[in-house]
C-alpha positions in Angstrom: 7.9 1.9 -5.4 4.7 0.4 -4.1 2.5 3.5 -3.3 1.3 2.4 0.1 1.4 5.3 2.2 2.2 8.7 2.3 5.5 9.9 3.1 4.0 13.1 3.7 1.5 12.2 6.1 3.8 13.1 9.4 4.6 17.0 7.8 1.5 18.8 8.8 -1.8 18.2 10.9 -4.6 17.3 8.5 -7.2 19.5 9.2 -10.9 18.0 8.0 -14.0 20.1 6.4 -17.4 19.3 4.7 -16.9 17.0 1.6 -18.7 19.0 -0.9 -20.2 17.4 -3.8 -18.0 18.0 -6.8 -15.2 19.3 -4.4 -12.3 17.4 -5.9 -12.5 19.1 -8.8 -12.1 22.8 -7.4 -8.3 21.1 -6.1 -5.5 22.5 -8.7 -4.6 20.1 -11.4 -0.8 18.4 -10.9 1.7 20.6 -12.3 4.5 19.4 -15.1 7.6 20.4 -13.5 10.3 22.2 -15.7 12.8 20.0 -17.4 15.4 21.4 -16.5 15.0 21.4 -13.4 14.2 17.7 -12.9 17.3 17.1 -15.1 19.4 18.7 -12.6 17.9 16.6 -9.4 18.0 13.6 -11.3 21.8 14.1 -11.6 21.9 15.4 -8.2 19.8 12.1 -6.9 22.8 10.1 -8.3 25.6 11.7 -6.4 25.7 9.0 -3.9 25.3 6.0 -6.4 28.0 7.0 -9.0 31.6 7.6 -9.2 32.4 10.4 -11.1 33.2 9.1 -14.2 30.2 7.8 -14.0 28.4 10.6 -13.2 29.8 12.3 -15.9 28.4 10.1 -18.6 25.3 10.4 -17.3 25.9 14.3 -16.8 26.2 14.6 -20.9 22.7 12.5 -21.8 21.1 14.6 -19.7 22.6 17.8 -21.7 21.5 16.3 -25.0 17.9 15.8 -23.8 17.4 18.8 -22.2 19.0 21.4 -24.8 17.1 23.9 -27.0 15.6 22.2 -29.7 16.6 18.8 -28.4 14.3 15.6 -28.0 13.4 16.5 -24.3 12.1 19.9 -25.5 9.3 18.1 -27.6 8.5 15.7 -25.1 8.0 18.1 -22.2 5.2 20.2 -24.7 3.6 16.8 -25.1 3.2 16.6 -21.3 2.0 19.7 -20.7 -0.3 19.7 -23.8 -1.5 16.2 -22.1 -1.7 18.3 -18.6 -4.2 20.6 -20.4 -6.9 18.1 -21.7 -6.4 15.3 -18.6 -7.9 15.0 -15.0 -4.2 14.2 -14.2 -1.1 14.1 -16.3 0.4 10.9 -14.8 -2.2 8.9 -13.0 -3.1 7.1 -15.4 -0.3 6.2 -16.9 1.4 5.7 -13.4 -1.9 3.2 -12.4 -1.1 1.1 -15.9 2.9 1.0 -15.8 3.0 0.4 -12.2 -0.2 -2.0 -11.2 -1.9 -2.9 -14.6 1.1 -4.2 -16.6 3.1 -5.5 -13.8 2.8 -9.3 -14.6 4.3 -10.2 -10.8 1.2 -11.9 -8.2 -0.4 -10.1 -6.6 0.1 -11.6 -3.3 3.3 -10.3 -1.3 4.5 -8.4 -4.7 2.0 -5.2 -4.9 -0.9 -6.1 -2.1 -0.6 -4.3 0.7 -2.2 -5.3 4.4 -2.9 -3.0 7.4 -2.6 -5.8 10.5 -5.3 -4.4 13.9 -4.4 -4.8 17.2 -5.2 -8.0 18.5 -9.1 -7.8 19.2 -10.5 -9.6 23.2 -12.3 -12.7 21.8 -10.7 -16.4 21.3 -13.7 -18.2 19.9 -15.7 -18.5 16.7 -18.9 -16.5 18.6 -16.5 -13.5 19.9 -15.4 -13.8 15.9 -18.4 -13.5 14.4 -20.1 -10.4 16.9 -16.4 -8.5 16.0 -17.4 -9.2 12.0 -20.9 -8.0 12.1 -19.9 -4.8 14.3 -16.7 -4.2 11.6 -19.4 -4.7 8.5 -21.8 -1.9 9.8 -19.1 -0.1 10.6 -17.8 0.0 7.1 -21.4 0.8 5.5 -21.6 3.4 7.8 -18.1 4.9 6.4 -19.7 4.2 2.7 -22.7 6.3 3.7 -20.6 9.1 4.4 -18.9 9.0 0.9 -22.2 8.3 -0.9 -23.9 11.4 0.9 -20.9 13.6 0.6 -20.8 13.9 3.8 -17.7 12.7 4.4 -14.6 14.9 6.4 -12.1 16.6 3.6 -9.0 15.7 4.8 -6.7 19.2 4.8 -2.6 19.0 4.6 -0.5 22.2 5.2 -3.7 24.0 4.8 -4.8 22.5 1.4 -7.3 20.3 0.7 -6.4 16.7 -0.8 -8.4 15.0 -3.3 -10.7 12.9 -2.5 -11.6 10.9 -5.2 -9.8 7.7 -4.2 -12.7 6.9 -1.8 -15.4 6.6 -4.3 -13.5 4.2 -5.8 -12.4 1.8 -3.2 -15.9 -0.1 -2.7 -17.7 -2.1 -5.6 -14.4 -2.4 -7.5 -12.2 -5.4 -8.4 -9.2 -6.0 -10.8 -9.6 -8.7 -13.6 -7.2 -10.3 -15.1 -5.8 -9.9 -18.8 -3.3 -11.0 -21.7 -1.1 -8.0 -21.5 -2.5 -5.7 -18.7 -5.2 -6.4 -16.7 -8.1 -3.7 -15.6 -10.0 -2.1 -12.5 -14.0 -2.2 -12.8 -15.8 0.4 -11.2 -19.1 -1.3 -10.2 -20.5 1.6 -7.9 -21.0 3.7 -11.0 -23.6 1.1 -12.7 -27.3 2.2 -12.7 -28.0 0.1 -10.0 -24.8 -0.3 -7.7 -24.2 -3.8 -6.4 -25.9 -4.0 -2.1 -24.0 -7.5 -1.0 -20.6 -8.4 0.2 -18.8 -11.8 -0.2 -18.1 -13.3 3.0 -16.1 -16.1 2.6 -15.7 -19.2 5.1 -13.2 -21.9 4.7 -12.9 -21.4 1.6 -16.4 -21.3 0.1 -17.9 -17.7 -0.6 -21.3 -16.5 0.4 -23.3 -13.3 -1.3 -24.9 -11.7 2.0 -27.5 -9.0 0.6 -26.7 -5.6 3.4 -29.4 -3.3 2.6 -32.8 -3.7 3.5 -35.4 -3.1 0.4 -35.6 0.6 1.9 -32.2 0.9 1.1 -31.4 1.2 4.6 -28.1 -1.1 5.9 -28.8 -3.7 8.1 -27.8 -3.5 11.7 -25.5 -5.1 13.8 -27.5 -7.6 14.9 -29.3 -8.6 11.7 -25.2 -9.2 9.9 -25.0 -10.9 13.0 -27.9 -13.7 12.2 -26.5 -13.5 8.6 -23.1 -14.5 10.0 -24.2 -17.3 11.7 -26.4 -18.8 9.1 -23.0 -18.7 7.1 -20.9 -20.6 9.5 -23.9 -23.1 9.6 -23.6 -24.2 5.6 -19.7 -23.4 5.7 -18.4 -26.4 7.9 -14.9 -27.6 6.8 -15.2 -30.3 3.7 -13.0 -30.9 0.9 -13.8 -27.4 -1.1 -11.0 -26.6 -3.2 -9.5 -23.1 -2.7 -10.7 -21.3 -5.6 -9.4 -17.7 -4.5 -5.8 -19.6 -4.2 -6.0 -18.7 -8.6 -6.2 -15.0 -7.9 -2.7 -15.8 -6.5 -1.2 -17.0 -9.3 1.2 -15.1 -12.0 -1.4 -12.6 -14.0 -0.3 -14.3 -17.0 -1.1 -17.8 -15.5 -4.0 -16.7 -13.5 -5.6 -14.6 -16.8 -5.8 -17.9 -18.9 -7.1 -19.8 -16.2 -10.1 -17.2 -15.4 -10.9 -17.3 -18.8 -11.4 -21.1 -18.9 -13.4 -20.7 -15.3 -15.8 -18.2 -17.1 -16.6 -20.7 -19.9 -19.3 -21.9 -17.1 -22.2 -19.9 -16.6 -22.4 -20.9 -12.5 -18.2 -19.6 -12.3 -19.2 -17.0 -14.4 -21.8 -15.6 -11.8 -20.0 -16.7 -9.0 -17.3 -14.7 -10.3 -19.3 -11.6 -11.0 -20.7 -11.8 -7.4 -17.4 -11.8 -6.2 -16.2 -9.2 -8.0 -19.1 -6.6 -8.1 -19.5 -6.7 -4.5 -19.2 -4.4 -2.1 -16.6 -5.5 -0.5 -15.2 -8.7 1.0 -15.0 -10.6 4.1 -12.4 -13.3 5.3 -13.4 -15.0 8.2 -10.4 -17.4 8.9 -9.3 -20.1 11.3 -7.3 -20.0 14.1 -3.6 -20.1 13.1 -0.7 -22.1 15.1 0.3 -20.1 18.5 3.2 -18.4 18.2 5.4 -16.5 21.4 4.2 -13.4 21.6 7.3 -12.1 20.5 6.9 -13.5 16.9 3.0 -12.9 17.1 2.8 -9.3 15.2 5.0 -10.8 12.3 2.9 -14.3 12.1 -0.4 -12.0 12.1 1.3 -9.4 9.2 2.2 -12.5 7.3 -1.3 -13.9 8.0 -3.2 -10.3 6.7 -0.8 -10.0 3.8 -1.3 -13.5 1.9 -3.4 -16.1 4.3 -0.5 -18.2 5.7 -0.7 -20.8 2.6 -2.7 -23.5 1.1 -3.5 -25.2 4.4 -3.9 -22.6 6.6 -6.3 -19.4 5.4 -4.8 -18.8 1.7 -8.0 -20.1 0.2 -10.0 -17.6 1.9 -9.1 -14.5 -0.3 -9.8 -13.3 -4.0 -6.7 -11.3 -4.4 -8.2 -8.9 -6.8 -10.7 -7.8 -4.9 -10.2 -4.1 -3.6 -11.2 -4.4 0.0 -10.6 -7.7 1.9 -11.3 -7.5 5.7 -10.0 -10.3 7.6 -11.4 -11.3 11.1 -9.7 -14.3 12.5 -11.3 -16.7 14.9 -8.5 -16.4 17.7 -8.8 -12.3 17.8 -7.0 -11.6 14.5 -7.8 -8.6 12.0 -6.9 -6.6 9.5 -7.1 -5.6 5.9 -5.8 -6.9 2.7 -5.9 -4.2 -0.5 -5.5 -4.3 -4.2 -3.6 -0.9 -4.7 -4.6 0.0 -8.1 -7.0 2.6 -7.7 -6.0 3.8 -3.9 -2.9 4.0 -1.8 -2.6 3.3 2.1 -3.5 6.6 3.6 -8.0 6.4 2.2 -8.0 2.6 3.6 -6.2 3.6 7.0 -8.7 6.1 7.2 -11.4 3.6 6.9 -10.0 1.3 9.1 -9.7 4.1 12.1 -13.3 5.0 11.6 -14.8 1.2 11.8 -12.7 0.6 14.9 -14.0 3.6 16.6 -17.3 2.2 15.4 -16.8 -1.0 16.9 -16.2 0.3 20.1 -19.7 2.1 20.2 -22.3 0.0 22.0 -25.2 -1.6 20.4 -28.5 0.5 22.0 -31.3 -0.1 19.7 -32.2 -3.7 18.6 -33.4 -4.7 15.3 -37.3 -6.1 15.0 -37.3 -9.1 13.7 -37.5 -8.9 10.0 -36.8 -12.1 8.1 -34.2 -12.2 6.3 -33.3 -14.0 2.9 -31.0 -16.7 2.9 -26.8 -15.7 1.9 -26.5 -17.2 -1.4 -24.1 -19.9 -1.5 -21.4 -19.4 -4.8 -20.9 -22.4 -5.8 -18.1 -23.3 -8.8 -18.1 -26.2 -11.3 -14.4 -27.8 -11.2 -13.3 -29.5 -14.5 -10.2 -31.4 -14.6 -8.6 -28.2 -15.9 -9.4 -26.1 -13.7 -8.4 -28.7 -11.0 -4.9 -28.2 -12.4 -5.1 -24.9 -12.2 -6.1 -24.8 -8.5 -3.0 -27.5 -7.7 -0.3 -25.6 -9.7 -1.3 -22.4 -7.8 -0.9 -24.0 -4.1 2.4 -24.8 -5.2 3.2 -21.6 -6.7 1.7 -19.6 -3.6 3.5 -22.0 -0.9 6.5 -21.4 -2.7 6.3 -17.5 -2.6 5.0 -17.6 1.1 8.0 -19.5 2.0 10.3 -17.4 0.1 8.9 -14.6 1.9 10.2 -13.2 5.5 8.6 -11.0 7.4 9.8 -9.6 10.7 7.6 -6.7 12.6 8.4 -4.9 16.0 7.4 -1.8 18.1 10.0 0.9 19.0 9.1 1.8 22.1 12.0 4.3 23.2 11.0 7.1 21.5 8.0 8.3 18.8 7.1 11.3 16.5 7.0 13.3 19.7 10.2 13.1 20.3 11.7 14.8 16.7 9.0 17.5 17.0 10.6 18.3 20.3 13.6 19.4 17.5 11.8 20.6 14.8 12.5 17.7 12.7 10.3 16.1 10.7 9.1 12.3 12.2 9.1 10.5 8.9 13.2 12.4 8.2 14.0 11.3 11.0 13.0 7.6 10.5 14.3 7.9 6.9 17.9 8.9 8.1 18.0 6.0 10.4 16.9 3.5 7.7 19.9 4.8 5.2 22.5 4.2 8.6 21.1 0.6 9.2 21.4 -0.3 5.8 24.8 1.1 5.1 26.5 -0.2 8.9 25.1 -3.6 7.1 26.4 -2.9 3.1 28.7 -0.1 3.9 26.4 1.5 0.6 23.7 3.6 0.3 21.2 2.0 -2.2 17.9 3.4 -4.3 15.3 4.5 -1.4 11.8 5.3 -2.2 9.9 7.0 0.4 6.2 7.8 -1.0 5.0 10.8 -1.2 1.2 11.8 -1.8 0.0 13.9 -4.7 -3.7 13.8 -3.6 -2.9 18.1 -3.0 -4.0 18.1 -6.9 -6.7 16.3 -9.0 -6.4 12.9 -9.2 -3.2 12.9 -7.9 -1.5 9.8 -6.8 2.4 9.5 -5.5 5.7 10.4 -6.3 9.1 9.0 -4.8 10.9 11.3 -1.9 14.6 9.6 -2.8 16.2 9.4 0.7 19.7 8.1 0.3 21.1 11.9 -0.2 24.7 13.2 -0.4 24.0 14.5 3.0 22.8 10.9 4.2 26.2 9.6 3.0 28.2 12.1 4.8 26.2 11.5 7.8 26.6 7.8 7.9 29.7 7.6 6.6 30.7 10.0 9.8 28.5 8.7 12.4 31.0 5.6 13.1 34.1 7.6 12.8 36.1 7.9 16.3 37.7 10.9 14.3 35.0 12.9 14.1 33.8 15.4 16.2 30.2 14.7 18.1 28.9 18.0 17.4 29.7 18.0 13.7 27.9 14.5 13.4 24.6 16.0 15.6 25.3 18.9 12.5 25.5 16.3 9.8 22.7 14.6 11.3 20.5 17.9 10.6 21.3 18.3 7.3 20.5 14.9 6.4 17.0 15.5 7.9 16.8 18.7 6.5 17.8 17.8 3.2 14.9 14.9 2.9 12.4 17.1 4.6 13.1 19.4 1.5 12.5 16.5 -1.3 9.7 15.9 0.6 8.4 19.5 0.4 9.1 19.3 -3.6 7.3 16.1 -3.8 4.6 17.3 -2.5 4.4 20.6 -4.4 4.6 17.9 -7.7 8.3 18.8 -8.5 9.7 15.3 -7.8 11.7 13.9 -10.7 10.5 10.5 -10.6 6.5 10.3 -12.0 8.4 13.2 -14.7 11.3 11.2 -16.1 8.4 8.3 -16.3 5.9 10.8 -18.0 8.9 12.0 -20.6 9.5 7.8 -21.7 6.0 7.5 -21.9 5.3 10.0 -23.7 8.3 9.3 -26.2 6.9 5.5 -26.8 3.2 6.9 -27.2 4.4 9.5 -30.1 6.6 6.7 -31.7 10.0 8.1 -31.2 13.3 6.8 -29.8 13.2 6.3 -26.1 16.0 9.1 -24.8 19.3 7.5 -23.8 19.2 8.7 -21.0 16.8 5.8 -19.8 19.2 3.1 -21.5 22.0 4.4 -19.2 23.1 1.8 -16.8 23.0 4.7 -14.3 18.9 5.4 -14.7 18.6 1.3 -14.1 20.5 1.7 -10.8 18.4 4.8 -9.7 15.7 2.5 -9.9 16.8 -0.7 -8.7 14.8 0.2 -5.3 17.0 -2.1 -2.8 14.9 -0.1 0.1 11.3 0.2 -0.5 9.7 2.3 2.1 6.1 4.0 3.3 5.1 5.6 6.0 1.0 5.0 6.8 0.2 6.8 9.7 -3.2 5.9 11.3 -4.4 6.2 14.9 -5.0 2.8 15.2 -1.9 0.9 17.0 -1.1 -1.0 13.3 1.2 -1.4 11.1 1.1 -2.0 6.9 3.2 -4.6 5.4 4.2 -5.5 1.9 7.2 -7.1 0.4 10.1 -6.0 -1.2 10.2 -4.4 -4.8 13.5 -6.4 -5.9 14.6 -9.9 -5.3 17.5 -8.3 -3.4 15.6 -5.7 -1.6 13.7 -4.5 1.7 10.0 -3.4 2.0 10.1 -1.6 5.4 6.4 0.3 6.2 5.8 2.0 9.6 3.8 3.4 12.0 4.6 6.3 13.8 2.8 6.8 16.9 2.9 9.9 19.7 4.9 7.7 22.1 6.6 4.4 19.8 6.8 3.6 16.1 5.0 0.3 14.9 7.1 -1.5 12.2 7.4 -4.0 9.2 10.5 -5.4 7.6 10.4 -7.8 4.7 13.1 -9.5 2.5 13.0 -12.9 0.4 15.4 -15.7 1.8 15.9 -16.8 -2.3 18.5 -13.7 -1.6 21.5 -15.0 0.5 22.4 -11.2 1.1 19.2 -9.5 2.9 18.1 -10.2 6.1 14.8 -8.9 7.3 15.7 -9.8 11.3 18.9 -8.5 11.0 17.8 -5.0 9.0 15.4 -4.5 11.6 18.1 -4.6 14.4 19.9 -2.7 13.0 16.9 -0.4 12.2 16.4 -0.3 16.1 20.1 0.9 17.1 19.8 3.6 14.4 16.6 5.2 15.9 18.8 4.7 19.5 22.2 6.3 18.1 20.0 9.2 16.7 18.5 9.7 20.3 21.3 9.5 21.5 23.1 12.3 19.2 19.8 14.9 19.3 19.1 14.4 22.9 21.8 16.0 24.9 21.5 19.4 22.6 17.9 19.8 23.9 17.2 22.2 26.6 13.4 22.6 27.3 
């Protein structure tokens, strides 16, 4: 499961305090749950999947591994011996297996994007003011995380780590043979003071601090912005950040032949170590407005293609923030080193920034020049560009994307109940999918670890036994309406409590990861129990799921995990539920359009059910 939000983030008001230097450290370090316990919900997880034959296979590797003396026993004391002398057990491990090894682009297959509301400009002036306000407004969040001054975000009571946001600025992923890496460039002895903005497609180093150290102000980005557009007018500039898009293998070789050149090479580094980047696109083709929040998700999450804004990204980069000239924005994010949750945090402060007025004018200082980056393309390199167009187009038309706004109902209206929001949405997700497969399938919902050091995700598994009994009811003329407003409880009940172990760090999933891993790094035999055809179905995530709540009216979108799978990320707001649906059309049998309908009847049968039993 893409770790994009934080399933979590609807069970509790977060309550904010003083970011103390050094505070992460004083939150507990992630537990190692107990074997056999995460045995037991492992083959309790399965229920739904398996026929009991089936089960009962599965049932006896799990016995071998988790007896007395048996291979499990050694490998849980290797996890908790590696809890003892680590900042975190798993993070590490989860950051390489899940991001660092994973082969797949990054574009639509592990970058998430966070699409703004629709901002009140049409032109390339209106444009450029919005960028220069959104710029300050993200130095001015950086100044709160490099003066520790920044809020502690609270959950149940507890403070969360906050580690991730010293992270998310001055880093980029490179590319490598086998795994690629994250560079941390704020932690140099002299951090890196520019951004990249980047301009049909040709990249610009804009210096943001005055010599003082001080940022510049609004109107000072501002001038910067418009010398930019001045040397950036459309020409025939191949799309260099089109490579980032490529297959890591692919892309890996061909950044090593780019670097050969010492002006790619610095071009390159300026990219990379900068603070963060900028995308300042063209206008894309009208749409209705019906279609327009999935044309602008699909625009946020990979650029549209090669001949619409594709070329303006660098896919590694941590931070992209894209300002379109006809009132588009939103951010773009390489997910190695962060999850959903920090960067919507961001994004709520610099909008409430934006919508500060400018009081105090800058004197005129003059200002350098934004360096032009400017790369030297050999014939190789040339080839490399052409076979990535094709490659991206292909993926961006493979891709479908479909985004709406329930507006009958939001997380006020399950609180009314005592039911969790992000439960309730989970429930309807496993009835649309089964009134369209007549199945449950693997369902990750993510949960946040960030209650403990350096903590991360783990996977909430919503398609329960009580789902299945639900949905398998809910249709059935048979069955009585209260005992299906009953099963409907337990099903909610039943993933607010994985959610409550998730949280707590007793989920199963980072732990049966933890107890391969740790197997392959001692040099011993990988446990059946992961060669069972059963573990390979637990993890075939069909439904891949987040919820990133943020204040802003947004939504997050990402693709699927599977070729034959959903991404579905949402939104939920006091009054409606902002939402995304992806599937690939290379897969006869998923339909984003049609999953979201369904979707929407779900969250109207559930209504439906819950609302005659209340009585205010």
């Amino acid at each position: 499961m893409l770790p994009v939000g934080s399933g979590c983030a609807g069970h509790g008001a977060l309550m904010l305090r003083l970011w103390a230097r050094g505070f992460s450290s004083s939150v507990p370090p992630q537990p190692v749950p107990p074997l056999a316990q995460t045995l037991s919900r492992y083959l309790r997880a399965l229920e739904p999947h398996l026929p009991s034959s089936e089960l009962e296979h599965t049932r006896s590797e799990a016995l071998k591994l988790g007896a007395p003396g048996g291979p499990g026993e050694r490998l849980q004391g290797g996890l908790e011996r590696r809890a003892q002398r680590t900042n975190n057990w798993i993070s590490d491990w989860w950051q390489r297996s899940a991001y660092l090894e994973s082969r797949l682009p990054l574009a639509v297959h592990s970058n998430p994007a966070l699409t703004l509301p629709r901002q009140d400009y049409s032109d390339w002036r209106g444009q450029l003011m919005f960028a220069a306000k959104l710029i300050a407004g993200v130095l001015d969040f950086k100044a709160k995380i490099d003066s520790h001054t920044l809020l502690v975000e609270y959950m149940r009571g507890r403070p969360l780590c906050m580690e991730q946001y010293s992270q998310i600025f001055s880093s980029c992923r490179v590319p490598g043979p086998k795994h690629d890496h994250v560079i941390l460039h704020n932690r140099s002895r002299r951090p890196p003071t520019h951004i990249t903005v980047v301009r049909n497609y040709q990249f610009f180093q804009l210096e943001v601090y005055n010599s003082d150290g001080s940022p510049l102000t609004v109107g000072q980005i501002h001038t910067q912005l418009q010398r930019i557009r001045a040397q950036s007018w459309k020409t025939d500039k191949e799309p260099m950040g089109i490579l980032t898009s490529q297959h890591r293998n692919t892309w890996g070789q061909a950044y090593n032949r780019l670097l050969r050149d010492k002006i790619n090479r610095e071009s390159v580094r300026a990219i990379e170590r900068g603070v963060f980047t900028v995308c300042l696109d063209a206008p894309v083709m009208r749409v209705s407005e019906e279609r327009y929040s999935s044309r602008m998700a699909a625009q946020m999450l990979h650029g549209g293609g090669t001949y619409s804004n594709s070329g303006n990204r660098w896919f590694d980069k941590t931070l992209q923030f894209v300002v379109g000239e006809d009132g588009s924005c939103g951010v773009v994010y390489e997910q190695a080193i962060a999850e959903g949750p920090p960067v919507a945090t961001l994004v709520d402060h610099v909008l409430d920034y934006c919508k500060q007025p400018e009081t105090v004018r800058a004197p005129m200082v003059p200002l350098p020049l934004p360096k032009k980056l400017y790369f030297y393309i050999d014939p190789e390199i040339k080839r490399d560009i052409e076979m990535a167009k094709l490659n991206l187009d292909s993926l961006i038309n493979d891709l479908d994307i479909s985004c709406f706004t329930f507006r009958r109902f939001g997380k006020n209206f399950p609180k009314k109940y005592r039911l969790s929001p992000n439960s309730l949405i989970q429930v309807a997700l496993q009835l649309a999918y089964y009134r369209m497969y007549g199945e449950l399938c693997a369902t990750s919902d993510t949960a946040s670890l960030r209650m403990f050091r350096g903590g991360r995700t783990d996977t909430i598994r919503s398609a329960t036994s009580e789902a299945l009994r639900f949905v398998q009811a809910v249709d059935d003329p048979g069955t009585m309406r209260e005992m299906k407003v009953a099963l409907l409880k337990e099903a909610i009940e039943a993933h607010s409590t994985l959610t409550d172990q998730a949280l707590q760090g007793q989920a199963i999933d980072r732990h049966l990861l933890g107890l391969k891993l740790q197997a392959i790094e001692e040099g011993l035999s990988v446990p059946r129990l992961f060669m069972d055809t059963a573990y390979a179905l637990a993890t075939h995530w069909r439904l891949r799921t987040g919820q990133v709540s943020s204040r802003t009216d947004s939504v997050m979108c990402f693709g699927p995990q599977v070729p034959d799978g959903y991404a579905v990320c949402y939104n939920p707001l006091n009054e409606h539920i902002n939402f995304s649906v992806s599937a690939f059309n290379c897969c006869e049998e998923t339909h984003a359009d049609r999953l979201a309908q369904e979707l929407q009847s779900a969250l109207l049968l559930l209504q439906e059910l819950l609302q005659p039993s209340y009585t205010a």
